[in-house]
Each structure stands twice: as C-alpha cells, then as structure tokens.
N, C-alpha and C positions, 0 to 999 in steps of 0.2 A: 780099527784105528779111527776112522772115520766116524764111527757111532759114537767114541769115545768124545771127539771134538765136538760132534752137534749136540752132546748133553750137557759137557762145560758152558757152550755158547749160552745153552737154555737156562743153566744157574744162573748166570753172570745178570745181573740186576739191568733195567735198559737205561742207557744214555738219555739226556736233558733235566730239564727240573721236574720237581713233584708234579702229577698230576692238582688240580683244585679238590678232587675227589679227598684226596690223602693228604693235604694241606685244611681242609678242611676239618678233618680229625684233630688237628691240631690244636684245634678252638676248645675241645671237651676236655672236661666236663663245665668249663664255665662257661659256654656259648648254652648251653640246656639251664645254668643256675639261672642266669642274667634274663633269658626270655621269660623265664618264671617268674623272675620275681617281679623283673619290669611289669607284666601284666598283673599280677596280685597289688602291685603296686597302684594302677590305675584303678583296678576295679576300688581300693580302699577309699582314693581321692574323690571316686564319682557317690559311693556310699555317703562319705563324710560329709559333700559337699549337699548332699538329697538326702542326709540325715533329717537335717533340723525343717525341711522343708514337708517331708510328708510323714511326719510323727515320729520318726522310729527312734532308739536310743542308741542307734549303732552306727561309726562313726568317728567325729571330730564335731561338736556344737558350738560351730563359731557364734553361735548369737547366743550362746550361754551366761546368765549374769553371776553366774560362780565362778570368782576367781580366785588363786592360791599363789603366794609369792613365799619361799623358803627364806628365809636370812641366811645372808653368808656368816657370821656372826656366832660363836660357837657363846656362852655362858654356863656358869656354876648351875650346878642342880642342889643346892646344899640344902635348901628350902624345901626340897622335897624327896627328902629321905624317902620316906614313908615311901613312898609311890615306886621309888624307883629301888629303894634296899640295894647299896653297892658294900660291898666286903670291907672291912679295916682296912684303911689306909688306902682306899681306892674314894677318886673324884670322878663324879659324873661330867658329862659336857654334854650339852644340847644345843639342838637349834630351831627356835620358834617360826613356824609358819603361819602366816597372817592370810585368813580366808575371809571371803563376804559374799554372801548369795544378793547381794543389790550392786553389783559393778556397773558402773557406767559409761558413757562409750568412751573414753579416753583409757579407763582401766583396760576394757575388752579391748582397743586395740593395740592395748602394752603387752595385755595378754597371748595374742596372736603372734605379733610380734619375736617373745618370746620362745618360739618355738617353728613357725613357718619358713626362715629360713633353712634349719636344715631341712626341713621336708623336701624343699623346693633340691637344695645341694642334692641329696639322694635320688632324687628324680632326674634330676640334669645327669648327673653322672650315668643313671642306668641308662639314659636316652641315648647319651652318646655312646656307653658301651654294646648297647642293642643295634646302635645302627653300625659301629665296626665290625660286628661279629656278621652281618647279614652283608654288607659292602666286602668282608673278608672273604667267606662262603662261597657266593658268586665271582668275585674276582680275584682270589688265591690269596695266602696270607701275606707275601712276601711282594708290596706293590707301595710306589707312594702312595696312592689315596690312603692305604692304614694305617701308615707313618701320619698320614696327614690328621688321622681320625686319635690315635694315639695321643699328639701331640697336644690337640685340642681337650683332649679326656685328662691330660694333666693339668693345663691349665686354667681349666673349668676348677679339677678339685683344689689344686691349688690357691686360688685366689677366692673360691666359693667358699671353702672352709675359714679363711681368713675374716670374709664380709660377714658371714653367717653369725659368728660368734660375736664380734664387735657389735653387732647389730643385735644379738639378743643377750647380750650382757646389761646392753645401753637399757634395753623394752624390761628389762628385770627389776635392775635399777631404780629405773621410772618406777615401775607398778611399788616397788616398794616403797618409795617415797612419797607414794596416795594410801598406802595399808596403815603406814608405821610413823608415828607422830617422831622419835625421835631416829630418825633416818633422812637425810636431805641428800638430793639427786644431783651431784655434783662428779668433777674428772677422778675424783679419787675414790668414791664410791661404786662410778663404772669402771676402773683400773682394778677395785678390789675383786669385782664380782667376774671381769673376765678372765678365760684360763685361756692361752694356748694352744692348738688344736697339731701337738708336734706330731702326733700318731698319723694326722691326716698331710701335714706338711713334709714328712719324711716319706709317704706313699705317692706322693705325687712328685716329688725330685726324684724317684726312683723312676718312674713313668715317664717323665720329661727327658732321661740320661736314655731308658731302652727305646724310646721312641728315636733319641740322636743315635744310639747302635744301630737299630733298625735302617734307618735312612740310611745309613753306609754301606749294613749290606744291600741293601737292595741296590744301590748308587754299582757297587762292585758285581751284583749279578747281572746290571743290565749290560755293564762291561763284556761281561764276561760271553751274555748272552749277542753282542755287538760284534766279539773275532770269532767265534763257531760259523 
C-alpha cells in the first residue's frame, strides 16, 4: 500500500511555477526565427552599406544615380495593341514607370526615402523582438520586464508603420514630380499614392491588448506567488 502511494506521489507533477528552463521553450520556434533573421538582417545592412564603398554590386547602392518612380496612375493601352494583343472586348490598363540613370541628389534622396523607412521599421521591430526573447530566456516568460518589452514591440510597430508609409508615400510623390512633367507634388497626390498599412495596424493592437493580458497575469501570479 505504501509503494502504491509513493508512485502516485511520483506521477503527480511538482508544486510552484514553471521552471525558466520550460518557459523558455515557450519562445520556440520564433525565438530561433527572430535570431535568424535579426542577424541575416544586419549582416545585409553592413553589406549594403560597404556595397557601394568597395566595389561590389551586392547590397543596397545608396549613391546609385538610377532611379525608378512607378505611377500610381493606371491608363488605356489601346495605342498599343500590337504589343500587348488583349482578346475581344478586353481593355488593357498600365502603369508607366519613369527611370533616369542621371538622378540628382534631391531625386537620390527621394529615392531613399522611399523605401528606408520600412527597412529601418523591420529592424526596430526585430531588435526589440530579439531582445525579449533573450530578457524572456534568462528571466522566465511570465515577468514585467516582457510585458514591458511586449508593450514597447507594439508600439514601435504601431506608430512605425504609420510614419514609415506617410513618409515614403510623401519621398514617391516627390520623386515623381522631378520624373514626370505632368504630375505636381501636392496633398492630394501624396493622399493618392499612400495606402494604409491595416495588416500592420491590426498586428500591433493585437500585441498592445496581449501585452495588457500579460501584465494581469503576471500582476495575479505575483499575488498568488505573495500568499503561498
């Protein structure tokens, strides 16, 4: 009877919170994605930026004078049948791209513009998600500092994705209205050209709400851990 009871004892799972060891598991498989990428990430930025400095074409060529602006601007292709041959009773639509291998530095920095933001957004983002995953690891998932690191990972994306797009809507805009004689750089031409970034606005209120779950439970573990 007695062996009986010290092998139930044995099943019976032990008393307190998770180990860090088994909280830490918790993190995978995106604490292994996130280090990954973070570092693939940098090494691209260190290339790109030591591209155009010691020859090579691999990269990002900030000091490139080829620049490309797409029009937002859909138009008739009817003028060119021939080239494109659409079926009976079908209309083509296109949209002309405006390049120049002589941009200047106003173009090159519309250029940049247009796209450095989100670079920079994806980098912030994986920074701070690299350093909760490493602050999570070492000091167990279920702590304010992660609620703390969570909370700031939302509204990094949140408001970063917001700037990012205004701001390279604006640099698009611009460059188009140095390509294209009849395009002028005005509120309703930058109104036209920015979209919304709801994909990235709905992921980050979702971040911002489990970072407020988070902080309860933990608020109610430390309770909990306060009358034991």
């Amino acid at each position: 009877m007695s062996a009986e009871v010290q092998r139930s004892k044995r099943s019976e799972p032990p008393d307190g919170p998770p180990s860090q060891g088994s909280e830490a598991r918790l993190l995978e498989p995106v604490a292994t994605v996130v280090r990954g990428v973070y570092r693939l990430f940098l090494v691209c930025l260190v290339v790109g930026a030591l591209g155009p400095l010691i020859g090579t074409e691999l990269g990002m060529q900030w000091s490139s004078p080829h620049v490309c602006a797409e029009s937002r601007s859909d138009f008739s292709t009817g003028g060119f049948t021939g080239m494109f041959r659409p079926h009976a009773g079908v209309e083509v639509m296109a949209r002309p791209s405006y390049c120049t291998d002589h941009a200047d530095s106003a173009q090159r920095l519309f250029d940049f513009l247009g796209g450095f933001p989100s670079w920079l957004l994806v980098l912030g983002i994986l920074f701070l998600l690299n350093r909760l995953i490493q602050d999570a690891s070492r000091q167990g998932v279920f702590t304010a500092r992660t609620v703390k690191h969570l909370r700031v990972a939302g509204w990094w994306l949140l408001l970063g994705c917001l700037v990012a797009e205004v701001v390279e809507a604006g640099a698009h805009a611009a460059l188009l209205a140095t390509l294209a004689q009849d395009y002028t750089f005005d509120a309703d031409s930058w109104l036209g050209i920015w979209q919304p970034p709801y994909a990235l606005v709905f992921t980050a209120l979702g971040i911002l709400t489990f970072s407020r779950i988070m902080r309860a439970g933990v608020a109610m573990r430390e309770d909990l851990e306060g009358t034991v």
